[in-house]
C-alpha positions as CSV (number, residue, x, y, z in Angstrom):
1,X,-14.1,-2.4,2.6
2,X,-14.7,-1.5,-0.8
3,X,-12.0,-3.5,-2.2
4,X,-13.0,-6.1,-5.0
5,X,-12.2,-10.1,-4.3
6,X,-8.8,-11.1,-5.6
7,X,-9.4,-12.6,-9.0
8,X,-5.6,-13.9,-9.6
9,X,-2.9,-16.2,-7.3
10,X,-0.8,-13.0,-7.4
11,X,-3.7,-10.6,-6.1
12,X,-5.2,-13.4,-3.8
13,X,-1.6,-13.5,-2.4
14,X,-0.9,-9.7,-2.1
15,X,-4.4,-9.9,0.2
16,X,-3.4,-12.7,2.5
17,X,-0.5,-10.6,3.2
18,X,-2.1,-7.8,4.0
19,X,-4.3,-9.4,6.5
20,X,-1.3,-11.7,7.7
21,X,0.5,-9.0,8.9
22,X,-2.4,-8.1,11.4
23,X,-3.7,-11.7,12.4
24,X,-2.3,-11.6,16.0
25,X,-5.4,-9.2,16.4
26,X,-7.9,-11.2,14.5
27,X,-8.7,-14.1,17.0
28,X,-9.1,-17.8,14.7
29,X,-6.9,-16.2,11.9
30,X,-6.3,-19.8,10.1
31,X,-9.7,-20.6,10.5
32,X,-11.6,-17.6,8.7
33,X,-8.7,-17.2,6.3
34,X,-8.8,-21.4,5.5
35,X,-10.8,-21.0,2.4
36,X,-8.4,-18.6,1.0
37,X,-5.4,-19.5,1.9
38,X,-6.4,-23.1,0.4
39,X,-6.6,-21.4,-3.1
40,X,-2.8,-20.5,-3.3
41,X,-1.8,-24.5,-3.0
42,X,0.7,-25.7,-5.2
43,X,-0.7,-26.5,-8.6
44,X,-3.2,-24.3,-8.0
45,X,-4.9,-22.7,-11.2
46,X,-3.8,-18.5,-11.7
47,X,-7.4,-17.3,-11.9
48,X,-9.4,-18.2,-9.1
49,X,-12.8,-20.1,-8.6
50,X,-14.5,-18.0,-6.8
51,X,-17.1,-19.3,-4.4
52,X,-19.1,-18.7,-1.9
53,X,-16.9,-19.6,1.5
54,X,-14.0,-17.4,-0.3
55,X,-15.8,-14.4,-0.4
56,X,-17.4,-14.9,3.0
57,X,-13.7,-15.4,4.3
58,X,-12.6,-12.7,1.8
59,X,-15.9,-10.3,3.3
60,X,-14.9,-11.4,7.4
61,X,-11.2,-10.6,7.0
62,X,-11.8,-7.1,5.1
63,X,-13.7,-6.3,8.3
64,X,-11.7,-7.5,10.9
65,X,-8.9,-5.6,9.8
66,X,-10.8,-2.7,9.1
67,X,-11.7,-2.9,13.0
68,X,-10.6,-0.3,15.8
69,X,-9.0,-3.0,17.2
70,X,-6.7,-2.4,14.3
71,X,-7.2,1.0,13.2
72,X,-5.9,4.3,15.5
73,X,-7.3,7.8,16.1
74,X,-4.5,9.8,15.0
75,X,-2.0,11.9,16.9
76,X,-0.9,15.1,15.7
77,X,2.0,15.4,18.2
78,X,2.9,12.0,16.7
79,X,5.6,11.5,13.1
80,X,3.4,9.7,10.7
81,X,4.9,7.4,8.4
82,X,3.2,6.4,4.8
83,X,4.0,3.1,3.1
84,X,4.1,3.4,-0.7
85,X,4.1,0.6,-3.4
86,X,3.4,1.0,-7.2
87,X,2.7,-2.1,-9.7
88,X,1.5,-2.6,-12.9
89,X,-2.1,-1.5,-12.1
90,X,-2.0,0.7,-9.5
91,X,-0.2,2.8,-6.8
92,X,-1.0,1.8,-3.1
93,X,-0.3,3.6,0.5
94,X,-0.8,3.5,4.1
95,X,-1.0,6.1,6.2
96,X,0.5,4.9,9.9
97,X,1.7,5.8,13.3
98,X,3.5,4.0,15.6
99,X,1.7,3.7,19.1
100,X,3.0,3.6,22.9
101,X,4.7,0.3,21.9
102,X,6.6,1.4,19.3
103,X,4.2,-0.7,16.5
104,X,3.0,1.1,14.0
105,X,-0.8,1.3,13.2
106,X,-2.5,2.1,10.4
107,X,-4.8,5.2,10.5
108,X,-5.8,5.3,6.3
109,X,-5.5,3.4,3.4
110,X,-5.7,5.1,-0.1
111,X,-4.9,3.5,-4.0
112,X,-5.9,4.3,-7.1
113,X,-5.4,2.6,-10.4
114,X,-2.8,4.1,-13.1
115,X,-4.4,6.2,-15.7
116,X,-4.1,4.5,-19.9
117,X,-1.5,7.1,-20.4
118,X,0.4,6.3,-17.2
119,X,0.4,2.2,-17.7
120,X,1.9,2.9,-21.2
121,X,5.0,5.2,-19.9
122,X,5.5,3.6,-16.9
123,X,5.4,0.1,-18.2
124,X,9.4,-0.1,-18.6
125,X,10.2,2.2,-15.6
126,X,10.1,1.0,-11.9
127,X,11.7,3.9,-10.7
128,X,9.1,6.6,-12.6
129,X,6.5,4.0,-11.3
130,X,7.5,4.3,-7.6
131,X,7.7,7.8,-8.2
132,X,4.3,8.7,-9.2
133,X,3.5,6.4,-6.2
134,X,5.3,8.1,-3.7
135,X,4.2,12.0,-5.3
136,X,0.6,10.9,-5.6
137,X,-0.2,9.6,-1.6
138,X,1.6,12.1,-0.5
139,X,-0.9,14.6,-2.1
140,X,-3.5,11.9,-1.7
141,X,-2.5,12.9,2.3
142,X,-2.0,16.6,2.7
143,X,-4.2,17.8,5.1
144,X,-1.8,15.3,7.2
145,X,1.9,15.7,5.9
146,X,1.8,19.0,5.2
147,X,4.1,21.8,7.3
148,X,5.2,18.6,9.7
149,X,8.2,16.3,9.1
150,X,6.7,13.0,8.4
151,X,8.7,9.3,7.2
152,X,8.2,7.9,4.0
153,X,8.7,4.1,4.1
154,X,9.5,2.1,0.2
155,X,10.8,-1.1,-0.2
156,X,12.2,0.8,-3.2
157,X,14.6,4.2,-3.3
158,X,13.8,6.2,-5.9
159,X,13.1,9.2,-3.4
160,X,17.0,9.4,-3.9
161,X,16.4,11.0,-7.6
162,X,14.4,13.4,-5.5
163,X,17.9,14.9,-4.1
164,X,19.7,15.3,-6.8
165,X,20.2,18.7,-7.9
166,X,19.7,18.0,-11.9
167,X,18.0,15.2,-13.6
168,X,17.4,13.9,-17.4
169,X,14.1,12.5,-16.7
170,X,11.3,15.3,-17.0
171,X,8.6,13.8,-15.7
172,X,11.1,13.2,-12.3
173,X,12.0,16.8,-12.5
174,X,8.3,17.6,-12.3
175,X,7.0,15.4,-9.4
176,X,10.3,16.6,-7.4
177,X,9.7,20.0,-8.0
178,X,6.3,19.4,-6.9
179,X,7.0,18.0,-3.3
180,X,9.7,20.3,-2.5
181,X,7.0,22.3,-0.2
182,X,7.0,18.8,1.8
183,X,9.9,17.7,4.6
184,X,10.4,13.9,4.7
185,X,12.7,11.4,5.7
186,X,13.0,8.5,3.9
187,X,12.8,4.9,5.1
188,X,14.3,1.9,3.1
189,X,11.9,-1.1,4.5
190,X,11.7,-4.8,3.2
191,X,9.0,-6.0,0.9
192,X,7.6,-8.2,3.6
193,X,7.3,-4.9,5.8
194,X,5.5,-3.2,3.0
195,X,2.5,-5.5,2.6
196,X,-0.3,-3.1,3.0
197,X,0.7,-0.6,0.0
198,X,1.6,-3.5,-2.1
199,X,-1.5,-5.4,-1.1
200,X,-3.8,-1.8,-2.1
201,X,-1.6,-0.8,-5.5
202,X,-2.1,-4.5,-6.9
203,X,-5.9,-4.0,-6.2
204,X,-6.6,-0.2,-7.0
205,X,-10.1,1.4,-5.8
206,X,-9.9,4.9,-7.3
207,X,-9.9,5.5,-10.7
């Protein structure tokens, strides 16, 4: 709910997936997403005029999808799953279960922005990028991963250096070292699966 507006095409666009991939429970979707979906026409400028329907549609869909219609108690005889992204600003993650349908459901959101010395080391790396992402929420979420087998989803796979008994990277050596008290299973998952995370590490809260 705290999350700023969108100010760019790219963030605007990050947002309306986000919310798209829950409008079958926000009844008139199109409708109350109209004035922002109208902003990412073709031709449309990068930085965004910001107005007053946007942010009312921007303000409605924040809340509808922060609704218990959407949300879920959690379970703890139930595997959670957390959705990681990183990008140039931030890391992102959502915490989720899946419920007696087999859908999973989100039960947290967390992101925070990458510190001056982080943007500047992890501008050229994806992989040390995803990695801090992926070390980082699952810290962020200990009090719920910890001593239980839980599934981290990525639309990336650099939990793979993770495994590997010796590595050149220090800073990879480090963050493995540092979730080896943790038992996961990872999850390859398409980008368009993994549009919460993205959505939160493109627009950071934390700093």
């Amino acid at each position: 709910m705290n999350a700023p507006p969108p100010r760019t095409l790219k963030q605007l666009r990050a947002f309306l997936g986000l919310a798209n991939f829950y409008r079958k429970y926000v009844p008139n979707f199109a409708i109350i997403a109209a004035p922002l979906t109208d902003a990412t026409r073709k031709c449309s400028p990068n930085d965004i005029p910001w107005n007053e329907a946007r942010d009312q549609a921007f303000q409605e869909l924040k809340k509808r999808i922060s609704s218990l219609v959407i949300l879920r108690l959690l379970d703890v005889s139930q595997p959670f799953i957390l959705q990681t992204d990183a990008s140039h600003l931030g890391v992102g993650a959502v915490l989720l279960q899946e419920d007696n349908t087999g859908e999973k459901r989100p039960i947290a959101f967390a992101s925070r922005k990458l510190l001056p010395r982080e943007s500047r080391y992890l501008k050229v790396s994806m992989i040390e990028r995803e990695c801090l992402a992926i070390t980082w929420e699952i810290k962020k979420f200990q009090e719920y991963l910890y001593g239980t087998e839980f599934i981290p989803e990525t639309d990336h796979q650099p939990l793979q250096y993770f495994r590997q008994a010796k590595f050149q990277n220090g800073r990879l050596m480090r963050w493995a070292l540092a979730l080896q008290a943790y038992r996961f299973l990872l999850r390859a998952i398409r980008g368009r699966h993994n549009v919460g995370s993205d959505c939160l590490s493109r627009n950071p809260l934390e700093e």
